[in-house]
ZADO-1210 file (C-alpha; in nm, 4 decimals, padded with zeros to 6 digits):
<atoms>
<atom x="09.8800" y="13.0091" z="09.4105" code="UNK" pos="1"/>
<atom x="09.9757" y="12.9137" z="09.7644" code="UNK" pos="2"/>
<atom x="10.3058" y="12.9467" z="09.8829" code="UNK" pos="3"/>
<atom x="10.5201" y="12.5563" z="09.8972" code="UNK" pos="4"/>
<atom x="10.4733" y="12.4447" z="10.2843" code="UNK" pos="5"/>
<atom x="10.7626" y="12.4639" z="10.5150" code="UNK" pos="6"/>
<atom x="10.9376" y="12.1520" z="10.6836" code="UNK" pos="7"/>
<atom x="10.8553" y="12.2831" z="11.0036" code="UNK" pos="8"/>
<atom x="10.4847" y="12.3905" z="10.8919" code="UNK" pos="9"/>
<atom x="10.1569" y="12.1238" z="10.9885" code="UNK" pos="10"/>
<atom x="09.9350" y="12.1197" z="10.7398" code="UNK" pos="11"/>
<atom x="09.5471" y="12.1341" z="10.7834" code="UNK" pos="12"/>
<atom x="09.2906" y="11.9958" z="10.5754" code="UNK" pos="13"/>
<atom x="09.0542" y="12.2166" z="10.3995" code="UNK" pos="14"/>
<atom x="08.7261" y="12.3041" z="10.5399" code="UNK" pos="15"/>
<atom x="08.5346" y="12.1254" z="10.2751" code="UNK" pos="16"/>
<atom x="08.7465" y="11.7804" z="10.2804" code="UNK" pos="17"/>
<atom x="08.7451" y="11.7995" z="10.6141" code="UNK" pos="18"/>
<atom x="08.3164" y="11.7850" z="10.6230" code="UNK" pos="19"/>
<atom x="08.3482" y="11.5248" z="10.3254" code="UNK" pos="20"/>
<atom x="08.5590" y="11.2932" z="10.5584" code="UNK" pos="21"/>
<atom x="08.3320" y="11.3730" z="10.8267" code="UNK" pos="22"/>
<atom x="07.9973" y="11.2361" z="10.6631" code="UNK" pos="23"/>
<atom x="08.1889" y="10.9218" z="10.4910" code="UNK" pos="24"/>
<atom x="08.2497" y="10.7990" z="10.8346" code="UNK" pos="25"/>
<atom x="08.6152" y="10.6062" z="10.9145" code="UNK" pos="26"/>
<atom x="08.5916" y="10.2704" z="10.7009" code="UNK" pos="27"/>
<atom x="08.5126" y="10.5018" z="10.3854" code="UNK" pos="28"/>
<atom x="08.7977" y="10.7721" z="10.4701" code="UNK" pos="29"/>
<atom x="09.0043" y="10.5111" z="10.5358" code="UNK" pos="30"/>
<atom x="08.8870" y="10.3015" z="10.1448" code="UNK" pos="31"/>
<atom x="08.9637" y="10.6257" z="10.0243" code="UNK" pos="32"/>
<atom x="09.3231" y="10.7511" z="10.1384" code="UNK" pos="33"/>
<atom x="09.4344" y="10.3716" z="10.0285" code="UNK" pos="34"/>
<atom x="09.2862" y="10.4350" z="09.7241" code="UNK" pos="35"/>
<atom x="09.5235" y="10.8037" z="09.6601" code="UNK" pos="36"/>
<atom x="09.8076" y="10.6061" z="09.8215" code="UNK" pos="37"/>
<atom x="09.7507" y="10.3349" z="09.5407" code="UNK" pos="38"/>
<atom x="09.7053" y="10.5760" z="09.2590" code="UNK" pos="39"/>
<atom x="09.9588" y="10.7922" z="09.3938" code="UNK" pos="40"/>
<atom x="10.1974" y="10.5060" z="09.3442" code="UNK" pos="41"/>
<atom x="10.0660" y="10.4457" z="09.0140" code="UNK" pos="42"/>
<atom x="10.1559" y="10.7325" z="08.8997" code="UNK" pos="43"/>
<atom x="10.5150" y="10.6947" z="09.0202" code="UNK" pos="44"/>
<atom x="10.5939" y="10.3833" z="08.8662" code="UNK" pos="45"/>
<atom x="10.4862" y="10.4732" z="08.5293" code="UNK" pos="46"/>
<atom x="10.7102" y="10.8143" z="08.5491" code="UNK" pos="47"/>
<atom x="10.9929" y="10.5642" z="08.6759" code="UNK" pos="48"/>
<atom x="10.9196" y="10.3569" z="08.3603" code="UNK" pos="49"/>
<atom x="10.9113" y="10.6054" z="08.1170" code="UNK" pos="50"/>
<atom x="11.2367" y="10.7781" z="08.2536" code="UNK" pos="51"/>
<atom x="11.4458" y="10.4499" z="08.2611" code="UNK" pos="52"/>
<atom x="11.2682" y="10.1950" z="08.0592" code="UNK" pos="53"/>
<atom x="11.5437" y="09.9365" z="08.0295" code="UNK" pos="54"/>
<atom x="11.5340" y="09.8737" z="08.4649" code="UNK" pos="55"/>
<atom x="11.4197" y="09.5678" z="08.5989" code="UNK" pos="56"/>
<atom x="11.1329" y="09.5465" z="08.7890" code="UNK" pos="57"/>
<atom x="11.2660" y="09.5190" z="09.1422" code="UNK" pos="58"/>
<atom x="11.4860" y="09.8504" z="09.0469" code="UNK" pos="59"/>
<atom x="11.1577" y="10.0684" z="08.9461" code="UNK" pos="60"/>
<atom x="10.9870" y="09.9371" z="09.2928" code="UNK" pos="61"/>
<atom x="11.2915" y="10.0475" z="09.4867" code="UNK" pos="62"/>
<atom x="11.2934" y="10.4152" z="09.3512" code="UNK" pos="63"/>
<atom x="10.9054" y="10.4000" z="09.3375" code="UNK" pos="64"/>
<atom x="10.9260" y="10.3318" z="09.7568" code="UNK" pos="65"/>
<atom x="11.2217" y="10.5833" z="09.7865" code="UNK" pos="66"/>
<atom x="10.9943" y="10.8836" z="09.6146" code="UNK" pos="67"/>
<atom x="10.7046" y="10.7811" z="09.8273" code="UNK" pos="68"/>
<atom x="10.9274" y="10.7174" z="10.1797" code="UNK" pos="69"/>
<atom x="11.1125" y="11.0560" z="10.0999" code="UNK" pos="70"/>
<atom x="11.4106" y="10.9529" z="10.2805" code="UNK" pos="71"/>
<atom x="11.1579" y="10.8879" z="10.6362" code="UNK" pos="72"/>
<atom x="11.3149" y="10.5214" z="10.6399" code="UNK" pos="73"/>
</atoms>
């Protein structure tokens, strides 16, 4: 298991994504980093929902943008 990334620390893509995003060319890469964003947040909002099912829609987009933002606003 790798070790948590630092603050400080750039991380690179692997060798293998990195020839995979190479051969889709940039309309593809960029179809498919929308697409993880999308899931990604997804993902977030049904965790929201299940942890505080009685908040209002606008309230479960607002913590759903603060996990994703991370505090970079």
């Amino acid at each position: 298991m790798r070790p948590a990334p630092r603050p400080d620390q750039i991380e690179v893509v692997d060798d293998a994504i990195a020839e995979i995003l190479r051969h889709n060319g940039g309309a593809k890469s960029v179809e498919m980093i929308a697409s993880a964003w999308r899931f990604m947040r997804d993902v977030l909002d049904r965790q929201v929902r299940t942890k505080h099912p009685s908040w209002p829609d606008d309230q479960v987009a607002a913590e759903v943008r603060r996990r994703l933002l991370n505090g970079s606003t």
